[in-house]
C-alpha positions in Angstrom: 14.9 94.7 46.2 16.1 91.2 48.0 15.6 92.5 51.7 14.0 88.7 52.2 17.3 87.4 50.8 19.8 89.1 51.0 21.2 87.7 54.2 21.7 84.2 51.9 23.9 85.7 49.6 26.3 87.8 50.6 27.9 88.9 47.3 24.7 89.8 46.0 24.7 92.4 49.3 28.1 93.3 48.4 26.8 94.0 45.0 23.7 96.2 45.7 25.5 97.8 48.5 27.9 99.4 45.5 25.4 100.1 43.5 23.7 101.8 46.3 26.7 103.8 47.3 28.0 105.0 44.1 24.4 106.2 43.3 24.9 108.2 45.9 28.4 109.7 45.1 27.0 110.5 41.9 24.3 112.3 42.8 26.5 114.3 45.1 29.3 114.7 42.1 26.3 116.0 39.7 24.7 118.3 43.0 28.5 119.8 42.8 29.2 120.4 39.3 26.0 121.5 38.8 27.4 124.4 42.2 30.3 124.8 40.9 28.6 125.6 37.7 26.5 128.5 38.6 29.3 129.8 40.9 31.6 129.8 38.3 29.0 131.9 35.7 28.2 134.3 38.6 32.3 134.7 39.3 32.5 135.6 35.6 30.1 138.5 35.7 31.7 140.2 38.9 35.3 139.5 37.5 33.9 141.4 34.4 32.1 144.2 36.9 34.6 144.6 39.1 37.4 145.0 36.2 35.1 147.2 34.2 34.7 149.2 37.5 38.3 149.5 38.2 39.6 150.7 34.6 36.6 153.1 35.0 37.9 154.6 38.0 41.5 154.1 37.0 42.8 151.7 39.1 44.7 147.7 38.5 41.8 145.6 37.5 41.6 143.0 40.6 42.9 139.4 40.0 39.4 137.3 38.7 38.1 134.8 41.0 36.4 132.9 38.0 39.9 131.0 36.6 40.2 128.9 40.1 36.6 127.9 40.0 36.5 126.9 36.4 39.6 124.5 37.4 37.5 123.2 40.2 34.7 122.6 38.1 36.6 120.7 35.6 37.6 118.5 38.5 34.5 118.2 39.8 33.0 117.0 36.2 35.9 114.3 35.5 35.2 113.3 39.3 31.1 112.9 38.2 32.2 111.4 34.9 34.5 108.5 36.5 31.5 107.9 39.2 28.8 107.7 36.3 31.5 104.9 35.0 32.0 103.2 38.0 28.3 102.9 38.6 27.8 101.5 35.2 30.1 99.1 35.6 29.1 97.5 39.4 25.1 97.8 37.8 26.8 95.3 34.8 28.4 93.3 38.0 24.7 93.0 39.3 23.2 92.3 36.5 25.9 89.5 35.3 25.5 88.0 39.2 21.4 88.0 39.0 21.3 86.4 35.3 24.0 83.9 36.8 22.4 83.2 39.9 19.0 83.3 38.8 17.4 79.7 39.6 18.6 79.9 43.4 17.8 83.6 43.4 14.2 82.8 42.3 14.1 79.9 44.9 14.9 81.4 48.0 12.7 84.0 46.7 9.3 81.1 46.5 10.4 80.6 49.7 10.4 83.8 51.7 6.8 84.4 49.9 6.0 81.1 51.1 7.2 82.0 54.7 5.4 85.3 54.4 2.2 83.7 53.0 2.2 81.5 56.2 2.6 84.7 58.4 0.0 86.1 56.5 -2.3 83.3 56.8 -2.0 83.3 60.5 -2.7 86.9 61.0 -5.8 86.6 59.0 -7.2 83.8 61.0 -6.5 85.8 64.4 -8.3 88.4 62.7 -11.1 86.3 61.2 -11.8 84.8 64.2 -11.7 88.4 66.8 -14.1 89.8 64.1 -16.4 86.9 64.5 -16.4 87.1 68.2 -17.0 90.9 68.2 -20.1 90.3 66.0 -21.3 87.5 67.6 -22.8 89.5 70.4 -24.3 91.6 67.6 -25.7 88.6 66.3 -27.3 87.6 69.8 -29.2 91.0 69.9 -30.5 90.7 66.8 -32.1 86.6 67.3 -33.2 88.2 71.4 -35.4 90.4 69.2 -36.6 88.3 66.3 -37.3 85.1 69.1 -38.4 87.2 71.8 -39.7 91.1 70.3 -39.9 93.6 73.5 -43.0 94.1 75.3 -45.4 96.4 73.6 -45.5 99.5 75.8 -48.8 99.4 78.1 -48.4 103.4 78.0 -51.4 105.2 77.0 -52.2 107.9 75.3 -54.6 110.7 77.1 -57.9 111.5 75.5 -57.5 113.9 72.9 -60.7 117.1 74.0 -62.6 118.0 71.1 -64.1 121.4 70.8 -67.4 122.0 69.6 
């Protein structure tokens, strides 16, 4: 958002740096749970097959899988809760920083648009001024003819035959 600015204050890059990196944790915790999740639901149903198989053919039902990845969910969720808290509080750290900071923020800001304005201004003369000399020759054409029209052609035509 301050890639102008940023480079003048460095907590604020500090700051949105964070913020930037625990939005990504967080979408990695939620991409896990959310995993974990539908492993966990599929584990169940085997457990149940497999067991239900097993009495069936009268044998020990096998130890279920679904118990270890329902702990590791749980984990994973407390991780994605603490993350979703973190983040909320460094996006309150931003926040306090930009409503503290806001005057010089908004200053260097006039300034960078002022820099890019000038950039801006000096591209768009280079430009105006190849654009003018490309049609200039255009321009020379078109007064050549108006002044001075081409010859009229001193081809004629042949003698059309009539029939009778």
């Amino acid at each position: 958002m301050f890639e102008a600015i940023i480079e003048s204050l460095p907590e604020l890059a500090k700051l949105e740096s964070t913020v930037s990196d625990l939005e990504r944790q967080h979408g990695e915790a939620s991409a896990r749970v959310q995993s974990l999740a539908h492993k966990t639901g599929q584990a169940r149903e085997d457990d149940l097959n497999r067991e239900a198989a097993a009495l069936n053919a009268g044998r020990k039902p096998p130890n279920p899988t679904e118990p270890r990845l329902a702990e590791q969910l749980a984990d994973a969720g407390r991780d994605a809760e603490v993350l979703q808290r973190r983040l909320a509080l460094a996006q309150g750290e931003k926040a306090r920083y930009l409503a503290t900071h806001h005057a010089t923020i908004l200053g260097l800001l006039g300034e960078a648009h002022a820099v890019e304005g000038a950039r801006v201004a000096a591209a768009a003369g280079e430009a105006l001024a190849a654009l003018l000399a490309y049609h200039r020759a255009e321009d020379d054409a078109r007064n050549l003819q108006r002044l001075h029209p081409a010859p009229a052609s001193t081809i004629v035509a042949p003698p059309k035959l009539m029939r009778y």
